[in-house]
N, C-alpha and C positions, 0 to 999 in steps of 0.2 A: 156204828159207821167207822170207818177207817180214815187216816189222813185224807187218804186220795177220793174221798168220799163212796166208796162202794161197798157193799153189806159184808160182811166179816167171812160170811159163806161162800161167797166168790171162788172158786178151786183157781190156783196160780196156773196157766198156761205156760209163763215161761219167764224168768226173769234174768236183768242181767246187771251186775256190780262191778262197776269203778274198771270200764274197759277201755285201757287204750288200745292203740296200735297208729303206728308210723308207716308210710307209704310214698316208694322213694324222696325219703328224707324227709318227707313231711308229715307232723304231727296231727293226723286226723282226726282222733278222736282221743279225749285227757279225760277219763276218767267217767265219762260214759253210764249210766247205769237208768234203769226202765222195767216196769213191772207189769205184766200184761195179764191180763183175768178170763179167765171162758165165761161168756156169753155178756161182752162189752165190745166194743167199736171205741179203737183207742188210734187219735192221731200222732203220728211223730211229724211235727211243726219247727220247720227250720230255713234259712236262706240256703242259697246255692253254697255249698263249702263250706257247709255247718258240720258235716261229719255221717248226713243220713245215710246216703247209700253205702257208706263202711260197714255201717249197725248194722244195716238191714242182712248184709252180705254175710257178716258177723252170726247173728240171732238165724238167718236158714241153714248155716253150717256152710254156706259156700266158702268161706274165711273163716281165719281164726286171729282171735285176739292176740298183743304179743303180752297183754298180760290182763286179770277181768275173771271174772268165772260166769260162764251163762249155765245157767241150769234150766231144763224142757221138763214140763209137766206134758206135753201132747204133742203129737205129732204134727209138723209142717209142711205147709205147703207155699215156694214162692211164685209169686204173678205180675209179672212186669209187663208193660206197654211194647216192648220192644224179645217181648219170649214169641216163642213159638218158632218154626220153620218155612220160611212161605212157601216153598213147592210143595211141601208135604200135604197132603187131607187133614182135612182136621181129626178122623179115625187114627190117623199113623202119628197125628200130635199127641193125641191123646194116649195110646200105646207108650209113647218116650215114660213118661211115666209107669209103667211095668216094672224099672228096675226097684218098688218099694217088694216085692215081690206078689203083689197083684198079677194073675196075667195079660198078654193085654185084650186081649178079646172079650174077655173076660171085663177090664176096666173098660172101656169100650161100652159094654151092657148097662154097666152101673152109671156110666156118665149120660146116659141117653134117657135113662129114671130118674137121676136130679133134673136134667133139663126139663120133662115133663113134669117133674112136679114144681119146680121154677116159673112152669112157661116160657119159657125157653127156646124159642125156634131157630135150631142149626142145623143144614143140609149135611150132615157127618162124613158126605161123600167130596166133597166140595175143599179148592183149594184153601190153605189156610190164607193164603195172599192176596185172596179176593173178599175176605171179609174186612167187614167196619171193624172201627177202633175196640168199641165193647162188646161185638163179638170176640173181636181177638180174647180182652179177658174173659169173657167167659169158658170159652174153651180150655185156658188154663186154669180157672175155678174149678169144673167140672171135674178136669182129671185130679186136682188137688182135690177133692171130696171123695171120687173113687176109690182114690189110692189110701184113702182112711185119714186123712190130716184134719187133725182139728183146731188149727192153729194157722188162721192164713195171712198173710205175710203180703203185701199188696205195695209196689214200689211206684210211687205217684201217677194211684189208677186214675186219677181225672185228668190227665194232660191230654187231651186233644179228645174232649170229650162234648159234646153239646149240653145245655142245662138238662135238658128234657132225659140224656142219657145217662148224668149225674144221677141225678133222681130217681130212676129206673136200676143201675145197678146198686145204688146204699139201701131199697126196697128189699133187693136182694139179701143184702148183708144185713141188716135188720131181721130178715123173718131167718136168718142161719143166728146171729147173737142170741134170739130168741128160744133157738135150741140149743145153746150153751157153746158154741162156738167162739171162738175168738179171734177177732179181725184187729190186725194194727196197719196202719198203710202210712204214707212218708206223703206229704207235700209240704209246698214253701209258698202255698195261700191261705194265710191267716182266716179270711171271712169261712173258707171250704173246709178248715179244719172245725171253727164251730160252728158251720151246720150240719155236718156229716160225721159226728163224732158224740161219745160220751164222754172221753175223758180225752185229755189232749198235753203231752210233753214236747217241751220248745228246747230245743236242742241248738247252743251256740258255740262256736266256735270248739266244737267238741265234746262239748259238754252238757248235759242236762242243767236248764239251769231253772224251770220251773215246771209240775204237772197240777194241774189244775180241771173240775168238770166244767165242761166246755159248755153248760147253758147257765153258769155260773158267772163266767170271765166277758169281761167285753172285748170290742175288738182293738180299742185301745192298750189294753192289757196286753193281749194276745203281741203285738205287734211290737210291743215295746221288750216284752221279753225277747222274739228275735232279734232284739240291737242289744239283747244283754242287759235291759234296763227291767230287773227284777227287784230292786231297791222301791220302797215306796216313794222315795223321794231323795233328791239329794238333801243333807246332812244340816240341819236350822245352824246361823250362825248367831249365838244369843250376841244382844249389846255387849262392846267390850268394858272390861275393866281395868282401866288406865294404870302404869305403875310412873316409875321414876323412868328418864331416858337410859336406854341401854344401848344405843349405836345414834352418833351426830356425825352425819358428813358435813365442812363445812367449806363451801367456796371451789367443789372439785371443779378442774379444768384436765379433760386428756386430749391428745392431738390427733386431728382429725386422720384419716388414713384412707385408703382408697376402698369405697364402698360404705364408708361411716362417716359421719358428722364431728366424731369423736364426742367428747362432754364441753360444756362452756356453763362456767358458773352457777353448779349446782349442788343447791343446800338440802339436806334433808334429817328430820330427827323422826326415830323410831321407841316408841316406847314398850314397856314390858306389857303383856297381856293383848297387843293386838297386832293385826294382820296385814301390811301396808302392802296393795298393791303400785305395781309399774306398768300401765301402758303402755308399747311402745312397739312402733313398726319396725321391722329388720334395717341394720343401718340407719338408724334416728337416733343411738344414744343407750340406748336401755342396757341391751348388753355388756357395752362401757362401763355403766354406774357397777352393775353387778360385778364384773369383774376387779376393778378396781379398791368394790370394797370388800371384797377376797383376797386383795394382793396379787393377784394373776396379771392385772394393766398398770403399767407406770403411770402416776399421774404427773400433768406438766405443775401442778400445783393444786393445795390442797390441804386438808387437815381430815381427819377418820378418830374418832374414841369408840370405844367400846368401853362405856360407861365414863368414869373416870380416867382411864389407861387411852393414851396415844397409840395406836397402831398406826401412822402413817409409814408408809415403806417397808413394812413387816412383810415377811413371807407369808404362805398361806400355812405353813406349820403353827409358827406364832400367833395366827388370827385363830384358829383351832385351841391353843391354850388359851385363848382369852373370851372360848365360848361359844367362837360362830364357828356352823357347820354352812355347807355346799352340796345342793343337790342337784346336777345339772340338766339340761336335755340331751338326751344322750339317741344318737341316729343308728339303727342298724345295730350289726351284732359287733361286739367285742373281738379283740385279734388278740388281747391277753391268753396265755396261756392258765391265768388264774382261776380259781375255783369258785364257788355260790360263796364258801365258808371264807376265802379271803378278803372278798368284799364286805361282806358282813363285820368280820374283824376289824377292819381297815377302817367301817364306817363308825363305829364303837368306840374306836381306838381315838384318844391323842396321843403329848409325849408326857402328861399326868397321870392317865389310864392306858396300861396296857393291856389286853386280854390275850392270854394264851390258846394253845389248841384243845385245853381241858373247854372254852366256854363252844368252843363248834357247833356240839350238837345242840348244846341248847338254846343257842343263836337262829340254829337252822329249825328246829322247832316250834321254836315262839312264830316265827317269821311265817311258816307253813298253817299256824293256828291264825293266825292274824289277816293274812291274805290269801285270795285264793291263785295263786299264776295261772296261765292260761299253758303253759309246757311243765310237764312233771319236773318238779327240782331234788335235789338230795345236796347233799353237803358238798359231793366230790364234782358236781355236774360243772365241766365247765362251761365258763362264761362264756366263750366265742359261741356257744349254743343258745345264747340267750337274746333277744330284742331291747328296744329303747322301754318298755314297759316293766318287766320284769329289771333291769338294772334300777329303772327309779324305784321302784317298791324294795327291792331290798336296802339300797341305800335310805331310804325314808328309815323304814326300821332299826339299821346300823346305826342313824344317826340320833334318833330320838334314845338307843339306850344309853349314851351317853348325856340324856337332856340338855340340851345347849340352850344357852339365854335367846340366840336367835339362830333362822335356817333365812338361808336366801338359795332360791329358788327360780331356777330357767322353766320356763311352762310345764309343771309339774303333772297336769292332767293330760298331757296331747300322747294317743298313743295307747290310754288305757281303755280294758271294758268297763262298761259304766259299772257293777259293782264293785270294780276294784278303785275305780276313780271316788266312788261316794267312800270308800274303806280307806283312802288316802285321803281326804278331804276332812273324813271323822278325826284322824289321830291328829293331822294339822289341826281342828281346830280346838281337840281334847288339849294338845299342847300349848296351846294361846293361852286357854280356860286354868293352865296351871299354871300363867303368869309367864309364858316363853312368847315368843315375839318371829314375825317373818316378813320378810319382802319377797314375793311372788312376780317374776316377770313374764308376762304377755302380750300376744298380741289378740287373744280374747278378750275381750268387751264382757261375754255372757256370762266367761266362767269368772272373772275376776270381779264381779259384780256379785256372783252367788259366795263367795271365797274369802273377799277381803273386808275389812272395816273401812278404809279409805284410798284412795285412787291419785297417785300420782302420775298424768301425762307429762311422758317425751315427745319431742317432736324436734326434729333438727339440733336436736342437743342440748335443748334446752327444757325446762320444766316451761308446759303452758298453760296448765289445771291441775289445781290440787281438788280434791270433792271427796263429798261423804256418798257411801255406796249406798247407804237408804235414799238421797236425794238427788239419783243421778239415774241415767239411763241408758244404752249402746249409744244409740245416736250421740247424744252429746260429749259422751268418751271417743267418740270414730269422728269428732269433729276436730276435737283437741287432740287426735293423733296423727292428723291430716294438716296441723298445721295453727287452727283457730285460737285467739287467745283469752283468758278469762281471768279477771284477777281475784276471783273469790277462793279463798281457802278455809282449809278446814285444821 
């Protein structure tokens, strides 16, 4: 047996490798790639703007990739819900098909032999426009059979289909699989792809991101790879291993401003080896603390070490020699003219360590082995092409190759696909496990919970719960962020 679990003897119909293409301006398909076998029933499973109807467009030759190689073992044939002509006969539909060079009268004969050996009943004289929905496909079946295709290509035949006529056409396409045929067809309903399929590829955001046999997979499975959730699991975070304190704020107060609380008298110690989160709602504070213990907010008063060392009123240059990095949330595309490979640098870099343009590519390599982006990168790509996702994953890995004693952190998951958020999540907490330290601010409850080792609530600027994340729960974090107060700490 084969990965994909089919017999080694399977002849390849047609496969296709690492296909992009862009379509006014947008990135539809990253990298794309699907392997189709004669005589299988293989689903392409994805949401709307997943990328199917590129492929599909792509894999019958109506399109071409702007880069990918598809290579055809068999001839195609494509079948949409929306082909055909409607004043035309279904005779003179079937003819369009002539140009394989079949003639058509000729095809015509042969299509009116599949139908009787199908069972098959179509009036051939009859307008195309007065037929039902699976009439229509079949009429496009038939000529794709005449015309010699053994590879038919099916662009989400069940849309406007009744069960009874589901069932009746994949009868169809089973007893053709049967004869070594091979069927791939596109829907974006999970349960229809594993009833009506052997094998089944879930196609997100461009991308193949799992193929699995489909009486195999549950429907949970199924559905969770469409949201990109191919990871078994997000990422176990073990108990932490306490060190010495390596960042104490003590007594910060910043002044309120319009739209924020500002801070009022808030202490906090971070130690080495664990993960402290900050709850906290837009305008209640959080963002203040972060800032400030970056150097970016004046405090009206206050004290900051970074271990032993006073950083208070340091710039953010100087907080960076003294070990903290910043990774922010970052909205929308970049207006920088800079490049993948200057951020990478940039994030790498202090004024202890410099890195030149000798470490680029191998910046940009690691970075590409490490995560997968959802838009093709290269060294030279500029950033203003890029999103809030892709900036935070390169800067994550900028920053960790400099290992910093601690990373503080603007909602570091919002924005990602779930493998790339469990892929940021692993090296966050690989970095803890080697004794490095983070504060994470949120206004997730769920993720901050999966994420962190303990939880400190903001609320009006003030700390109102500190809690241990094993002993705590959304509710009672969205309570203490709403306002509630608690004096248990952890």
């Amino acid at each position: 047996m084969t990965a994909s679990g089919l017999k080694d003897e399977k002849a390849l119909a047609l496969s296709a490798e690492g296909i992009y293409k862009q379509d006014k301006g947008r990135q539809t398909l990253r990298g794309a790639s699907v392997m189709i076998h004669c005589g299988e029933i293989h689903a392409l499973l994805g949401d709307s703007g997943s990328g199917k109807a590129a492929l599909m467009r792509i894999l019958a030759g109506a399109d071409k990739p702007d880069s990918g190689k598809v290579a055809a073992g068999s001839k195609s044939g494509l079948i949409s819900p929306e082909g055909g002509i409607g004043r035309l006969s279904v005779a003179d539909n079937l003819r369009i098909y002539s140009g394989s060079g079949v003639g058509g009268n000729k095809l015509v004969k042969l299509a009116e032999k599949y139908a009787a050996g199908f069972g098959i009943e179509l009036d051939f004289t009859a307008r195309f426009s007065s037929l039902d929905s699976l009439d229509r496909l079949y009429v496009q079946l038939l000529g794709a059979l005449a015309s010699g295709a053994r590879l038919l290509l099916f662009i989400k035949p069940l849309y406007g289909l009744a069960v009874q006529q589901a069932q009746e056409l994949f009868e169809t396409l089973y007893k053709l699989s049967k004869d070594n045929y091979a069927v791939f067809y596109s829907t974006d309903v999970a349960r229809d792809a594993l009833v009506y399929s052997d094998r089944c590829t879930v196609l997100y955001n461009g991308t193949d991101v799992k193929t699995f046999m489909s009486k195999e997979a549950s429907l949970a499975e199924a559905e969770d790879a469409m949201l990109g959730k191919v990871a078994e699991a997000f990422p176990l975070r073990r108990p932490p291993k306490l060190g010495e304190p390596v960042y104490t704020a003590q007594n910060l107060f910043v002044a309120p401003q319009k739209g924020s609380y500002g801070v009022s008298n808030v202490s906090l110690m971070v130690y080495s080896g664990e993960i402290v989160g900050i709850a906290s709602l837009d305008g209640n504070g959080g963002m203040e603390i972060i800032e400030s213990l970056y150097g970016l907010k004046r405090l009206k008063s206050g004290r900051i070490f970074a271990e032993e060392l006073e950083i208070t009123g340091c710039n953010s240059a100087k907080i960076r020699e003294a070990g903290i990095g910043m990774i922010p949330d970052v909205f929308g595309s970049q207006g920088s003219s800079a490049a993948v490979v200057d951020l990478l640098l940039s994030s790498a870099s202090d004024s202890r360590r410099r890195l030149g343009k000798k470490a680029a590519k191998e910046l940009t390599d690691g970075f590409l082995r490490e995560f997968q982006p959802l838009i093709p990168l290269q060294a030279n790509t500029p950033l203003s092409m890029l999103g809030s996702p892709e900036i935070k994953m390169l800067n994550l890995y900028g920053e960790l190759q400099r290992e910093p004693k601690m990373l503080l952190l603007h909602e570091p998951l919002r924005g990602l696909d779930w493998n790339n958020a469990c892929r940021f999540a692993e090296k966050l907490i690989a970095a803890r496990d080697h004794g490095n330290s983070a504060i994470v601010l949120s206004s997730n409850a769920d993720m901050l919970l999966g994420l962190c080792d303990r939880i400190i609530v903001v609320s009006s600027g003030e700390i109102t719960a500190q809690l241990d994340s094993e002993l705590t729960d959304e509710d009672e974090i969205g309570a203490y962020m709403m306002g509630a107060r608690r004096d248990r700490t952890v």
